[in-house]
C-alpha positions in Angstrom: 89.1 102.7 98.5 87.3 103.5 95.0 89.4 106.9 94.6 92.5 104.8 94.5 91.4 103.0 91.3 95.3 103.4 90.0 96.2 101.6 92.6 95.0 98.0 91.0 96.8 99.4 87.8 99.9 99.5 90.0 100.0 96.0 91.2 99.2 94.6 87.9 102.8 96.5 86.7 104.2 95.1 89.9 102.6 91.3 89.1 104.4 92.0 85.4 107.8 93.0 86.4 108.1 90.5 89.3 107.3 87.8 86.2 109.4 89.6 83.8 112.7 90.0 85.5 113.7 86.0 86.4 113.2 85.7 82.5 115.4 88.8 81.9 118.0 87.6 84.1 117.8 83.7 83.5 121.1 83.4 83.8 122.0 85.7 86.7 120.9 85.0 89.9 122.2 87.5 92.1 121.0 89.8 89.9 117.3 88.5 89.4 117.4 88.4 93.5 118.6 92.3 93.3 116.0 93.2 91.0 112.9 91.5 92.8 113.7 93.2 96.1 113.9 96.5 94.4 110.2 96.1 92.8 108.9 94.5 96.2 110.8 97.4 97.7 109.1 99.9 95.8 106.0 98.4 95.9 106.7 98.7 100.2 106.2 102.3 99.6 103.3 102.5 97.6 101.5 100.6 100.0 103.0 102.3 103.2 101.9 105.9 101.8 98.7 105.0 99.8 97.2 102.6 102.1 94.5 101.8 99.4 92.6 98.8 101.5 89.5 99.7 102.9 90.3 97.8 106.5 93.4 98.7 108.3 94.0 95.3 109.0 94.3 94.4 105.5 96.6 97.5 104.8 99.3 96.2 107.6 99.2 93.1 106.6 100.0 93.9 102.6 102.5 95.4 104.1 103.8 93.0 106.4 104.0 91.0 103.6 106.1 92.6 101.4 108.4 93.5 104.3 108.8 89.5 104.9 109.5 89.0 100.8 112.4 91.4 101.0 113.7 89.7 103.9 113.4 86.4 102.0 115.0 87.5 99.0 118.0 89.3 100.9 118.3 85.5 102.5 118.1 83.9 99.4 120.9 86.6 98.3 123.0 85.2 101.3 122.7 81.6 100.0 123.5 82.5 96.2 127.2 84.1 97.5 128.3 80.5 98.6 130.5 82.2 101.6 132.5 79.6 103.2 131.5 81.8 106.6 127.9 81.3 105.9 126.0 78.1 107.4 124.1 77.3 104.7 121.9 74.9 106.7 120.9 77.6 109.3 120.1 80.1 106.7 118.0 77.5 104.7 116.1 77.0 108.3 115.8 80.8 108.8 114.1 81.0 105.1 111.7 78.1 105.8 110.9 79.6 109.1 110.3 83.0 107.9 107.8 81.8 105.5 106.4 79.8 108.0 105.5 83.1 109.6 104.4 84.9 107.1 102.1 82.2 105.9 100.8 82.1 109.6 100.7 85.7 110.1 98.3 86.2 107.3 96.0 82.9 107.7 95.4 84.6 111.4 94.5 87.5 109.9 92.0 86.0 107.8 90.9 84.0 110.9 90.3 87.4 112.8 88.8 89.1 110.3 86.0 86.0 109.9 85.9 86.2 113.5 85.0 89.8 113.5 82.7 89.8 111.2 80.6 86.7 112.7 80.5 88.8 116.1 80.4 91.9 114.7 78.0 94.6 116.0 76.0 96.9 113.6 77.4 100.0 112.9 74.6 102.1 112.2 71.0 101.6 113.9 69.1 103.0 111.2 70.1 103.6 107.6 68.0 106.7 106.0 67.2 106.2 102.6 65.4 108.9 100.7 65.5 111.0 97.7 67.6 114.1 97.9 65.8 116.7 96.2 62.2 115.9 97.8 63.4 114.7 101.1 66.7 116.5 101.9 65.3 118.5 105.2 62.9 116.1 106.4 65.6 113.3 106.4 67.9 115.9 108.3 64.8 116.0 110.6 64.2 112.2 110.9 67.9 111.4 112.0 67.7 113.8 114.3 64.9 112.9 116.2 66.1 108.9 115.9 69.4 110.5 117.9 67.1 112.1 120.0 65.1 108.6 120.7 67.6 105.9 120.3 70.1 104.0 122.4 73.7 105.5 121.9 75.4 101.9 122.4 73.4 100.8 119.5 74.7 102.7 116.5 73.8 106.6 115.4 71.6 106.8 112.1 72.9 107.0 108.5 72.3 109.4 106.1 74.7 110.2 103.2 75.0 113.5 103.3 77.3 112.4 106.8 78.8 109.8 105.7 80.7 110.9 102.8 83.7 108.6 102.7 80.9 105.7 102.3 78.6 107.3 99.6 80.9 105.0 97.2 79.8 102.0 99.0 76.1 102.0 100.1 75.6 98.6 99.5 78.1 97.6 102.5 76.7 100.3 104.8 73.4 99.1 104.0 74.9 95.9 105.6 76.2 97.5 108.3 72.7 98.9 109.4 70.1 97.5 111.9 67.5 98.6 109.9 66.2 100.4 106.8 64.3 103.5 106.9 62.8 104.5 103.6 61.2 108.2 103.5 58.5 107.5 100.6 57.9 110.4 98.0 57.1 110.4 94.6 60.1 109.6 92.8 61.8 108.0 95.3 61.9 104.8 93.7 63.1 106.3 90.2 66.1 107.5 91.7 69.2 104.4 90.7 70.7 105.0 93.7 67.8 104.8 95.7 66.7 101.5 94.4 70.1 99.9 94.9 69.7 100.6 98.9 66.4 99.1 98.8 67.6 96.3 96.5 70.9 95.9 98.9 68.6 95.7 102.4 66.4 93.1 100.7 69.1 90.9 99.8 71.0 91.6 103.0 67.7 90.6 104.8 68.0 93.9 106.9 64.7 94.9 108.4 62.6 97.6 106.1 60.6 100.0 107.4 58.3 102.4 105.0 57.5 105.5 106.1 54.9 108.2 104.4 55.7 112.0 105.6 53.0 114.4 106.7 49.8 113.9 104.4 51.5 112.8 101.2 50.5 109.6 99.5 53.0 108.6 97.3 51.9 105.5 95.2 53.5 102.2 95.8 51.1 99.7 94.3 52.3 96.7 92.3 51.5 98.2 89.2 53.7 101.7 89.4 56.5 100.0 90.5 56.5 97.7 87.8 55.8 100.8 86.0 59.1 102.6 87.4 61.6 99.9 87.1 60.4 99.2 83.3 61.6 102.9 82.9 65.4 102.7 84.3 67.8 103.1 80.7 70.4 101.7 80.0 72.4 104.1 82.0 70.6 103.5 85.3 70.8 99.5 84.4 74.8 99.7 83.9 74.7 101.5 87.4 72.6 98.9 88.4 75.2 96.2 87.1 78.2 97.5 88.9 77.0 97.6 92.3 75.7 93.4 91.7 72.0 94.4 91.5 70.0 92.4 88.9 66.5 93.4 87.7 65.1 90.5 88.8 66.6 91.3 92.4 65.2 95.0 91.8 61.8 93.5 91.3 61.4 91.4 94.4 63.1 94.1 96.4 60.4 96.7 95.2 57.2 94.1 95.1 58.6 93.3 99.1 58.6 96.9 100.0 55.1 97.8 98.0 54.1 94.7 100.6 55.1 96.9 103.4 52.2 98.7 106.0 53.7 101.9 105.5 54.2 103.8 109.4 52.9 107.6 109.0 55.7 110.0 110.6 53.8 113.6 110.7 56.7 115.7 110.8 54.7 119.1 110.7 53.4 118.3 114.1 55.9 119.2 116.4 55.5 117.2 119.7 53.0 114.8 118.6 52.8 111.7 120.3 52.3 110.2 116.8 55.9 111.1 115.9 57.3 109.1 118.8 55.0 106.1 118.3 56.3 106.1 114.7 59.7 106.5 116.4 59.5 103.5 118.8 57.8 101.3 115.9 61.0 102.2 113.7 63.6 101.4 116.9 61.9 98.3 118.1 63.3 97.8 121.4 66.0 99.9 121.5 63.7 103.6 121.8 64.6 105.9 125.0 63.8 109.5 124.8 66.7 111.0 125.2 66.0 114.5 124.0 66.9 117.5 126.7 63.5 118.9 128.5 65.3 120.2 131.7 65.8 124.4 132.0 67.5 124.9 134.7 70.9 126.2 133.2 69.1 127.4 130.0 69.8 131.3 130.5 68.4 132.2 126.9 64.8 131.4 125.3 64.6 131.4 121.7 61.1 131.6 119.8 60.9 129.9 116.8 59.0 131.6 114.5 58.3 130.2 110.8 55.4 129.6 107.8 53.6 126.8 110.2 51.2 126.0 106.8 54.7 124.6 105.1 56.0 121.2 106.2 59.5 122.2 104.7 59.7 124.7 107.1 58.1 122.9 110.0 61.0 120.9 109.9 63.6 123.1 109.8 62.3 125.1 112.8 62.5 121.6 114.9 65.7 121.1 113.6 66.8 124.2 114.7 64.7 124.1 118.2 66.5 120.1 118.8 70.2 121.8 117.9 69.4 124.8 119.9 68.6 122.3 123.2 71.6 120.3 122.9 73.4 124.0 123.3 71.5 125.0 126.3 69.1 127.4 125.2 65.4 126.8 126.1 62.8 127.0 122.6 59.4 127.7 121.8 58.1 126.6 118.5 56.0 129.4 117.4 53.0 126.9 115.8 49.2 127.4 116.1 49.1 125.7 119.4 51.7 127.9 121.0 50.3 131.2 120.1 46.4 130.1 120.9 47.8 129.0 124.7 50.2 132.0 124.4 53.1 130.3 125.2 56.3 132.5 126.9 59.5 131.9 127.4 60.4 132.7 130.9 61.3 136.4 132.2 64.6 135.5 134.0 66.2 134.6 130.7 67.0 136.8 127.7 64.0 136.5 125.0 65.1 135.8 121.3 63.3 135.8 118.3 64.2 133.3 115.4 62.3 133.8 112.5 62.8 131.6 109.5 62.0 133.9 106.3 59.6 132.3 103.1 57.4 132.9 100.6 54.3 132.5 102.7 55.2 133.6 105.9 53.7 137.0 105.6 50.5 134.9 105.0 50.5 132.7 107.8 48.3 134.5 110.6 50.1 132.6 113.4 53.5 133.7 112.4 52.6 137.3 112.1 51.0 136.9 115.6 53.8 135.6 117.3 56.3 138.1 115.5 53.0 141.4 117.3 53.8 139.3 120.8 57.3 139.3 120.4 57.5 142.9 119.4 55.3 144.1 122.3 57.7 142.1 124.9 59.7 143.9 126.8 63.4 143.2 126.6 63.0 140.7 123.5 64.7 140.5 120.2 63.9 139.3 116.8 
């Protein structure tokens, strides 16, 4: 884990006193014995409470490790006392078959590991790159609606601000993704961390897929990019260094993507059949709508009601209508379309208002509509 930096520190003081004390104690042999089961004992603990592997696997078997050296040493204690009691032949046996096992014990390991990994299935089915301060909400939006479309057994989406305990290595769950999902906006690829995802899916040979929100046209030509990665410092470069990304490897990655046919996902249009064609060409195969139409059991309507002329805010209120169906509750998104068919919420159920405050709401003639029709309902709230 990259929090438990110290912890490499700590085995190199361990890798020092386990070649310091046999020269210390030259002479002794008991005592050298002593000595190195106190350090591997010591060093038991650190690793039973830390647990500073990434893989489970590899923390038990660090473990099981030093466990088996302590046992060897207290044998090889047993053999220095020269006890007439003591069969020296068994106990020599019991040492070479106890390293025998431990030697076996971690080549299996290993073997299960590369097993694992060669069979392994993808942890994520999409990974969501974008950049954080133009993209923040319509990412929030996008991996909602691939939950909403995509195959459970396949993965969930990744997004970073979910997946905390990774945001340290993006790289490996770049890796771990079935595809890559890059929002495109205007500085999205200025952003280090944003070109080391793109540069770690082109290297990983994981499937890219360009997207361009709503109307914007961000530029991805040959020249800008060229343009863009000619403008990383030194800082960004160093960055670039420790996560094994070359500029070279930065420059084929961004030339591939500027290659790409970009898909158009028109997030302000709530219920567009564009948005699930976009959808299905992102998922491939593995698209099912799985979102929740029926309202049987919804006993509450809530109307949406928002700025419908900002696409920030477009996709907040579909955030909010998608959350809102997964808790029962039946929505109306309060867009142009819903207030020119005048679009109700049915009488049996209790009528709430949701209305998402902005700079231009009090502008937007739809908004102000549906906020006269929800006022003049009998038995609704806002």
């Amino acid at each position: 884990h990259p929090e438990k930096v110290l912890f490499s520190f700590a085995l190199n003081v361990r890798n020092f006193l386990v070649a310091l004390i046999p020269t210390i104690f030259a002479n002794e042999y008991q005592d050298k014995v002593l000595w190195s089961g106190l350090v591997f004992l010591t060093w038991l603990i650190v690793q039973t409470h830390w647990q500073c592997w990434r893989f489970p696997l590899l923390n038990c078997l660090d473990c099981i490790v030093s466990a088996a050296i302590i046992a060897l040493l207290s044998q090889m204690a047993l053999l220095a006392a020269r006890d007439e009691a003591l069969d020296e032949v068994r106990l020599c046996h019991t040492i070479i078959t106890m390293v025998v096992c431990m030697v076996s014990i971690t080549i299996l390991g290993m073997l299960y590991r590369a097993i694992l990994f060669a069979f392994r299935r993808k942890k994520y089915s999409v990974f969501v790159s974008h950049h954080k301060a133009a993209a923040a909400v319509y990412a929030r939006h996008v991996k909602i609606l691939l939950e909403e479309y995509s195959c459970s057994n396949n993965g969930v989406p990744f997004l970073d601000v979910d997946e905390l305990d990774n945001l340290e290595n993006l790289s490996y769950a770049v890796s771990c993704s079935q595809r890559f999902l890059l929002l495109l906006t205007d500085r999205v690829f200025s952003r280090p961390w944003c070109a080391i995802e793109i540069a770690a899916a082109h290297q990983r040979k994981v499937p890219m897929i360009v997207a361009q929100l709503n109307d914007d046209r961000a530029l991805c030509d040959t020249h800008s990019l060229r343009a863009v990665i000619e403008a990383f410092g030194p800082t960004d470069r160093m960055v670039f260094s420790q996560n094994g990304v070359s500029q070279e490897q930065l420059e084929q990655a961004y030339l591939f993507v500027g290659a790409l046919v970009p898909c158009r996902l028109p997030l302000n249009d709530a219920g567009s059949t564009r948005i699930q064609a976009c959808l299905q060409f992102i998922l491939s195969k593995d698209f099912t709508n799985n979102s929740r139409n029926d309202k049987q059991d919804a006993s509450l309507c809530a109307s949406i009601i928002f700025d419908s002329n900002d696409d920030v805010d477009c996709s907040i209120a579909q955030v909010c209508s998608t959350l809102l169906r997964r808790r029962d509750v039946d929505t109306i998104i309060c867009n142009s379309e819903a207030v020119r068919r005048n679009i109700r919420g049915d009488e049996s159920m209790l009528h709430v208002g949701l209305v998402l405050i902005s700079k231009g709401l009090t502008a937007d003639p739809y908004a102000l509509g549906s906020i006269t029709m929800m006022q003049r309902e009998k038995g609704a709230h806002l």
